[in-house]
TORGU-922914 format. One line per 8 residues: number of its first residue (from 1); their letters; for each residue x, y, z of C-alpha. Coordinates in pm, whole numbers, padded with zeros to 5 digits, always signed. Example, Ala and Ser with C-alpha at 12.3 -4.5 7.8 and 13.67 -1.06 7.14 Angstrom:
TORGU-922914
1	AS	+01230/-00450/+00780 ~ +01367/-00106/+00714
end
This chain:
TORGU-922914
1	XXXXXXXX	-00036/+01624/+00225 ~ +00264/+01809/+00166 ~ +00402/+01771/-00223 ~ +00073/+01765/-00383 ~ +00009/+01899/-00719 ~ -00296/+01813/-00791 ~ -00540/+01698/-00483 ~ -00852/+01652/-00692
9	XXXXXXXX	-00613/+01395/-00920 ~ -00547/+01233/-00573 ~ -00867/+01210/-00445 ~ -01015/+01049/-00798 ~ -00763/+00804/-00739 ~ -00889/+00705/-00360 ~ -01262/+00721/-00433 ~ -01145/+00485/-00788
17	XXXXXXXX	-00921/+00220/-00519 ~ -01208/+00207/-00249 ~ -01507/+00170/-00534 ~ -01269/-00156/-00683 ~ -01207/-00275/-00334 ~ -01611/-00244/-00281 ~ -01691/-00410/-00589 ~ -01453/-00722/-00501
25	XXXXXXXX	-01606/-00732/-00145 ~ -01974/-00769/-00312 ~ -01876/-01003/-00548 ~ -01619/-01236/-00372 ~ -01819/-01205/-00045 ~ -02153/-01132/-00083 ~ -02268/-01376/+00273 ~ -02038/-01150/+00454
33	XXXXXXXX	-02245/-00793/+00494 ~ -01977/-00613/+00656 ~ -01634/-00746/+00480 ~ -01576/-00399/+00294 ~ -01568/-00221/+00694 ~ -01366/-00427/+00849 ~ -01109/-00411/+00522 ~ -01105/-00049/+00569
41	XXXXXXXX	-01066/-00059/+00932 ~ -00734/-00259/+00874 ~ -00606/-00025/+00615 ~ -00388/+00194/+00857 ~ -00209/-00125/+01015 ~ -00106/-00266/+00671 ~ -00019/+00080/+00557 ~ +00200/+00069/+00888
49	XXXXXXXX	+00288/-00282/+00854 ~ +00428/-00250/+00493 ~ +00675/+00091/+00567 ~ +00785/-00115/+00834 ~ +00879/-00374/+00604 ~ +01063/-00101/+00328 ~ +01255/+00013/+00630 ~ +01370/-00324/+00735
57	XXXXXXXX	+01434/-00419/+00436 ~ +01630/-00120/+00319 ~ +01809/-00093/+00679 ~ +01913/-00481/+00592 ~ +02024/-00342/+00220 ~ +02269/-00054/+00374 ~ +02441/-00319/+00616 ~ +02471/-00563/+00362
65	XXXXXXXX	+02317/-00823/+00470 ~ +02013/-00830/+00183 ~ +02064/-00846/-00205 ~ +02100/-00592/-00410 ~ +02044/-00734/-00792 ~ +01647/-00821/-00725 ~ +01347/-00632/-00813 ~ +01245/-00594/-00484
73	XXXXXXXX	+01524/-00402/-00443 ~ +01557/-00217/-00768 ~ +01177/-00146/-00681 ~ +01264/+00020/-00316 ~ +01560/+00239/-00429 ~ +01312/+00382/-00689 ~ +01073/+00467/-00426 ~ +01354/+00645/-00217
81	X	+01477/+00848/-00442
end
């Protein structure tokens, strides 16, 4: 990825997110073997499915036709800056 300063920061940050995610999988589901796979099969689409959703919503922003004084908002313009 382009930007990165420090990629071993990064990746201690992934393997920290998927060891959480695996830990809530065996607790929460333990009678369902396979529940951490499929959650990290569907990763990309909700990665996909949530930009879709900034842009929207920030395309819906710029025309006017969102508000402006939430935290949702206040939240996104951080992010784009």
């Amino acid at each position: 990825m382009k930007g990165i300063m420090n990629r071993k920061h990064v990746q201690e940050g992934y393997e920290q997110v998927q060891q959480a995610l695996l830990d809530y999988t065996v607790n929460c589901y333990p009678h369902i073997q396979d529940k951490f796979t499929k959650l990290l099969m569907v990763m990309p689409e909700i990665h996909q499915m949530a930009s879709r959703g900034e842009d929207h919503l920030y395309h819906k922003h710029c025309d006017g036709s969102a508000p402006t004084q939430t935290l949702l908002m206040e939240m996104l313009h951080a992010k784009r800056k």
